[in-house]
N, C-alpha and C positions, 0 to 999 in steps of 0.2 A: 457554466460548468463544462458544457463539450467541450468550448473553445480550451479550456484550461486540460482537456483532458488532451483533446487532439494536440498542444501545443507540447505535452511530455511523450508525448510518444515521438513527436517527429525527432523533438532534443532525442530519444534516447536510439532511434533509425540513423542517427547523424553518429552519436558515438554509446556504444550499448553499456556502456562503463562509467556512466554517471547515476551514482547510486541516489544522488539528490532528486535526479531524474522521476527513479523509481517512486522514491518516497514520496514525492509531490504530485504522480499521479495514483499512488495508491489513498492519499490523502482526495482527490478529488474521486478517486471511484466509489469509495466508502462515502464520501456523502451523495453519491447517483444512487446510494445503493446496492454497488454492487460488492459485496463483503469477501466475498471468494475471489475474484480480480484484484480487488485492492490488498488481502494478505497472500496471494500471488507476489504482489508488485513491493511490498516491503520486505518478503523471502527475497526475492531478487536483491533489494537495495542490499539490505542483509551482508548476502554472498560479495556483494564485490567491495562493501566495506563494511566487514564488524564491529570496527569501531564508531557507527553511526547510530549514535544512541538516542535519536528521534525517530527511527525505521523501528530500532527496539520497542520503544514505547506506546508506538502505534499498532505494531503487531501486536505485543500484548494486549492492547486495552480492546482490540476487536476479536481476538480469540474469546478476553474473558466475558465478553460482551455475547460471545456465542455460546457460554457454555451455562451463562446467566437465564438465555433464553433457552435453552435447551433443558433445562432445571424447572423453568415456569410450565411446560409442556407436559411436565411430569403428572 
């Protein structure tokens, strides 16, 4: 999973406008764990293409995924 992490990020050092980029490392941060990085990294994919509706569906399902756990806290 780093190598897959460290490899989107360099893609995205090389050119910052590859939304797949984003998505594909928000997709390996979220399973490191890191949920706040990885719906960073789909807001980004997001912004530079809105018509990417894998970045969508990711973002959603980890928000509602937080708000699931946020609910069970209660």
């Amino acid at each position: 999973m780093e190598k897959a992490i460290a490899q989107e990020r360099e893609a995205i050092a090389r050119n910052p406008n590859l939304a797949n980029a984003y998505n594909s490392l928000g997709v390996a941060l979220y399973q490191r764990e890191q949920p706040q990085d990885a719906i960073a990294a789909w807001r980004q994919a997001i912004a530079i293409d809105p018509n990417l509706a894998e970045a969508f569906i990711n973002l959603g399902n980890a928000l509602k995924a937080q708000q699931t756990e946020s609910a069970a806290d209660l």
